[in-house]
C-alpha positions in Angstrom: -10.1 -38.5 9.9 -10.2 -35.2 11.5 -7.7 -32.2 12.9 -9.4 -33.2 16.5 -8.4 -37.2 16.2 -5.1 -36.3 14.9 -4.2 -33.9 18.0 -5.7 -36.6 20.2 -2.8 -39.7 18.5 -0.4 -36.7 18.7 -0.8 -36.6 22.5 -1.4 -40.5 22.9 2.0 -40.5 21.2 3.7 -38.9 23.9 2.1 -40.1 26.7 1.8 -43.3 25.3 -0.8 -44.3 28.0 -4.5 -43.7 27.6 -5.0 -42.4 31.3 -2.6 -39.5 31.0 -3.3 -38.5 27.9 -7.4 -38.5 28.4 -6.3 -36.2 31.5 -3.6 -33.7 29.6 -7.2 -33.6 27.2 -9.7 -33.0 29.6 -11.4 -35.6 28.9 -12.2 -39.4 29.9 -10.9 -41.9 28.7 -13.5 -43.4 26.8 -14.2 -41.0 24.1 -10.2 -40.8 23.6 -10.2 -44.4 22.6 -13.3 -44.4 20.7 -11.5 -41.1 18.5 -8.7 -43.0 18.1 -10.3 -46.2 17.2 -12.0 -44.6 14.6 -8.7 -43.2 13.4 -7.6 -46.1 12.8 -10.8 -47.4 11.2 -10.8 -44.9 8.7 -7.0 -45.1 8.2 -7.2 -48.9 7.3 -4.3 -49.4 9.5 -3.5 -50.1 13.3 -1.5 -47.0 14.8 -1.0 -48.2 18.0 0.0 -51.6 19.6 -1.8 -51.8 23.4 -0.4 -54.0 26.0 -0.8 -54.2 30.2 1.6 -50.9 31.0 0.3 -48.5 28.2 0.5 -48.5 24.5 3.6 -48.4 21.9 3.4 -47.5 18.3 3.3 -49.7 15.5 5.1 -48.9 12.0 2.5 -47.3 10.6 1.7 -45.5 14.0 5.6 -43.9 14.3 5.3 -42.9 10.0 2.0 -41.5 10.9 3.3 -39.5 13.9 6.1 -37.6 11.5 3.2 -36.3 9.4 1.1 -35.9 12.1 3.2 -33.4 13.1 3.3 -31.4 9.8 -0.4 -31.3 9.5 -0.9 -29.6 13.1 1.7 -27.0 12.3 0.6 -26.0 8.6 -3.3 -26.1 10.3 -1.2 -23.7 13.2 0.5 -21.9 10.2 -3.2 -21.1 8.4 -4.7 -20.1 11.4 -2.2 -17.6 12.5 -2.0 -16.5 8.5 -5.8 -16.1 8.6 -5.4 -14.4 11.8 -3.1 -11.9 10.8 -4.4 -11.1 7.7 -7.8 -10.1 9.3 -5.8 -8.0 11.5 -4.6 -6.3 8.1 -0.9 -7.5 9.0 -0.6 -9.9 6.3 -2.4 -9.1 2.4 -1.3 -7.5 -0.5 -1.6 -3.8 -2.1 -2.0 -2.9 -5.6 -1.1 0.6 -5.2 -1.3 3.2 -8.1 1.1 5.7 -8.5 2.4 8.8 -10.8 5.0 10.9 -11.3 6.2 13.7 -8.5 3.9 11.7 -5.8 7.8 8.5 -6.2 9.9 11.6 -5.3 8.3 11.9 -1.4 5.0 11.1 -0.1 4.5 7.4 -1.8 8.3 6.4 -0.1 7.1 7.7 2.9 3.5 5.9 3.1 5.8 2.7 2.1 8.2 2.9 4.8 5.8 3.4 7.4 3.5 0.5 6.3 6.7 -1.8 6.3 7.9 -0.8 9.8 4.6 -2.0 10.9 3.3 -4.7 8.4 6.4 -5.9 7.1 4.5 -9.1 5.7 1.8 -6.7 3.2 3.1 -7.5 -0.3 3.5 -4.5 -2.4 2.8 -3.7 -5.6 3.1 -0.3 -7.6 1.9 0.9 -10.9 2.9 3.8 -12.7 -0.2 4.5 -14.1 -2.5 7.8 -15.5 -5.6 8.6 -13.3 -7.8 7.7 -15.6 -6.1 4.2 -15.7 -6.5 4.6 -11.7 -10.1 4.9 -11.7 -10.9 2.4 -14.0 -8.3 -0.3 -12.1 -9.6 0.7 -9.0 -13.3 0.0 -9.9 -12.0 -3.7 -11.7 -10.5 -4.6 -8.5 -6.6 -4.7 -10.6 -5.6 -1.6 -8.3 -6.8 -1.1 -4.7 -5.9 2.2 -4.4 -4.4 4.8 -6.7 -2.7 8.3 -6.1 -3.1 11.5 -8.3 -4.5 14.7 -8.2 -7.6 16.5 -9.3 -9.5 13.3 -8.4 -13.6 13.5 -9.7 -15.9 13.0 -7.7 -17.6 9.4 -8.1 -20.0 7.8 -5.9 -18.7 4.1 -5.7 -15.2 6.2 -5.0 -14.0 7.5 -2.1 -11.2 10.0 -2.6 -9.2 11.4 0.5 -6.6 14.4 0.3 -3.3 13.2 1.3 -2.3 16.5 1.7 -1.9 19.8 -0.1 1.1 20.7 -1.5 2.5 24.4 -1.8 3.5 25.2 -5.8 6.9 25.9 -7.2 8.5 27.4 -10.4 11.3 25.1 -11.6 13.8 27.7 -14.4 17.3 27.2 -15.3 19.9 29.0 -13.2 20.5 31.4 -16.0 17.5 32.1 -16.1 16.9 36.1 -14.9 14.2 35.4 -12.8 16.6 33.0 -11.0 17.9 35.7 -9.0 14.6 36.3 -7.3 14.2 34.2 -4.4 10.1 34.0 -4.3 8.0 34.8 -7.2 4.7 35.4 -8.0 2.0 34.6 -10.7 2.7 38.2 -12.5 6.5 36.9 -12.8 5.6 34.5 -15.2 3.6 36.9 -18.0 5.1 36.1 -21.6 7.8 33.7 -19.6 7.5 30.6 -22.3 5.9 27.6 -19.7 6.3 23.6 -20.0 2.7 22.2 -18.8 2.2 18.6 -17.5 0.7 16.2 -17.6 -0.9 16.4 -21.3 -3.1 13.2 -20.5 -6.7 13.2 -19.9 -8.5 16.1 -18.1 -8.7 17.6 -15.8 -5.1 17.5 -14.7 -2.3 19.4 -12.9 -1.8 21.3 -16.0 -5.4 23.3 -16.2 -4.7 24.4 -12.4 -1.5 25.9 -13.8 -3.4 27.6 -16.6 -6.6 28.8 -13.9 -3.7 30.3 -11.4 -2.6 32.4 -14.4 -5.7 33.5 -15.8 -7.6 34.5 -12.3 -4.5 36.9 -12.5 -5.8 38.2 -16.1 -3.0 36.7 -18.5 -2.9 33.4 -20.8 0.5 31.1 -20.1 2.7 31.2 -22.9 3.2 27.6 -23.3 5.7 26.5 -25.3 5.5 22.6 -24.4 2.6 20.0 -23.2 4.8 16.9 -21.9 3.7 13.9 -20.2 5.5 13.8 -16.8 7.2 15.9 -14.2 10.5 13.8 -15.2 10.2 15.4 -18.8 9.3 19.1 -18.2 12.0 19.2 -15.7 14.7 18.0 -18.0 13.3 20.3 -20.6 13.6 23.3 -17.9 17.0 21.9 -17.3 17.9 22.5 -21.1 16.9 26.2 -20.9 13.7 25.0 -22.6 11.4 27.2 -20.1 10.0 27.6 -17.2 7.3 25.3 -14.8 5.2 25.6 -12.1 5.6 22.4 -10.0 4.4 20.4 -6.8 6.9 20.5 -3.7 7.5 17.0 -3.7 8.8 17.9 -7.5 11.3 19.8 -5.5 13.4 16.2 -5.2 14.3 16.3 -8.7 17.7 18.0 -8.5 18.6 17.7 -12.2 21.5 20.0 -13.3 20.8 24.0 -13.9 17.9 23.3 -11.9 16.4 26.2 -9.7 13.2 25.7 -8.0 11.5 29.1 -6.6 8.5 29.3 -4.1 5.3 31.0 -5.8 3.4 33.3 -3.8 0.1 33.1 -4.1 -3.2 31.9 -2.1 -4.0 30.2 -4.4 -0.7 28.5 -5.3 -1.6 25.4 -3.9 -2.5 21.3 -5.1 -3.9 18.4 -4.0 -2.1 15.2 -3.9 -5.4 12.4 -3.0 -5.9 8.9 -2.6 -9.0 7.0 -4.3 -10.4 3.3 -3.5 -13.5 1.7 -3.4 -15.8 2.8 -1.2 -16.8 -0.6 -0.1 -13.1 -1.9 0.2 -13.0 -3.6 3.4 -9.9 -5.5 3.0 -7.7 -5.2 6.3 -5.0 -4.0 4.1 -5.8 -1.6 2.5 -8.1 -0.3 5.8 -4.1 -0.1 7.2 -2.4 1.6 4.8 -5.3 4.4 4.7 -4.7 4.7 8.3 -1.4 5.2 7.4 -2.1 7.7 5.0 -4.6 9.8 7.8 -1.7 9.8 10.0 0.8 11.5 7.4 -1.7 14.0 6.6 -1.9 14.8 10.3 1.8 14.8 10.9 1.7 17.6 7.8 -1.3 19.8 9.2 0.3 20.0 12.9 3.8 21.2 10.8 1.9 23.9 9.4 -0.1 24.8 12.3 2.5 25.0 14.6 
């Protein structure tokens, strides 16, 4: 048995005459009765009962025509899945993700891949970019987001886009009254660095902003996520520089200022394998290209 016999006894079935459904086949008639006799030869059963007008179906012929049916539209269904997902419009994502990048850029990347892939599963990680790399390179993640990515060469990291600094300080703070600061402002201020994972990290471009302008950070506190240090900065703990996107955490007693300074800048990137051809995940970078345009032309124009 095979898919071609069983679409030629589907339209047999309907036509129930070997003449019109050889013609609504394109074919003659003779190879439509030998497919079918050897349908029924390799079924062990006869299907179809033939008489001087046409043919009728037996028993067996009208249970076979029920499944019939169900084979042809899950053999429809795979092909149009198979279909799609070469496309990149069906799949799955194993995305990895961290702490400020949730408060902006990852919801945005998401909402535009499900207004036009609504069918791409999704799953994200909260993970450390070490953890990235090494999930990305086992095939557990297919793409991971961070900053400060090394450079690899089975890795392909692309800037997202680069985001402008901030300084996150209690209200009460006297430096709260300012409304832009620069690096100076923070000399002997007592700082909150994050992350305090593996390096490099967020943290030592906070620490080389401060000493290309000739002073150490007085840090007071190494914590392990944005989440944390702002809290602590809520509790009058200190002060932190921060990514815009950190910006979205409005925790009580929370003032963020802008920090002016060339250099007062950071990456957020992507990484994946450089050989990853899945359709998916070639989608969602494209995705990812067009935010980062979107966010140059803002600043251009």
């Amino acid at each position: 048995m095979d898919l071609r016999q069983i679409r030629y006894f589907l339209v047999l079935a309907t036509e129930l005459n070997f003449t019109r459904a050889a013609m609504r086949l394109h074919i003659s008639q003779p190879p439509l009765t030998r497919q079918i006799q050897q349908l029924e030869t390799a079924m062990g059963v006869v299907l179809f009962e033939r008489n001087t007008r046409g043919v009728a179906l037996t028993q067996a012929g009208m249970v076979f025509l029920e499944e019939a049916r169900k084979i042809v539209a899950l053999t429809e269904q795979a092909e149009n899945k198979t279909r799609l997902a070469h496309q990149g419009h069906l799949g799955r994502l194993d995305i990895g993700i961290f702490g400020s990048a949730i408060l902006n850029v990852i919801p945005t990347l998401l909402i535009e891949l499900r207004k036009t892939h609504p069918d791409i599963a999704i799953s994200l990680q909260n993970t450390t970019k070490i953890e990235q790399i090494e999930a990305v390179r086992e095939k557990r993640l297919d793409i991971g987001f961070n900053r400060v990515f090394p450079p690899a060469p089975d890795l392909t990291v692309e800037t997202v886009l680069i985001e402008n600094l901030f300084v996150a300080m209690n209200k009460n703070h006297p430096l709260a009254r300012r409304r832009v600061l620069t690096v100076k402002d923070l000399i002997d201020q007592p700082l909150i660095l994050f992350p305090n994972n593996v390096r490099p990290t967020f943290a030592d471009n906070v620490v080389a902003l401060c000493r290309k302008e000739g002073f150490a950070p007085n840090v007071v506190h190494e914590v392990e996520d944005v989440m944390t240090c702002v809290a602590l900065v809520s509790a009058g703990l200190g002060l932190a520089v921060v990514p815009a996107s950190a910006v979205n955490l409005q925790l009580p007693e929370v003032r963020y200022h802008p920090l002016r300074s060339p250099d007062a800048t950071v990456d957020l990137s992507c990484v994946y394998r450089a050989d990853d051809a899945s359709p998916a995940l070639l989608v969602f970078i494209e995705i990812v290209r067009r935010l980062r345009h979107r966010k140059l032309k803002l600043i251009r124009d």
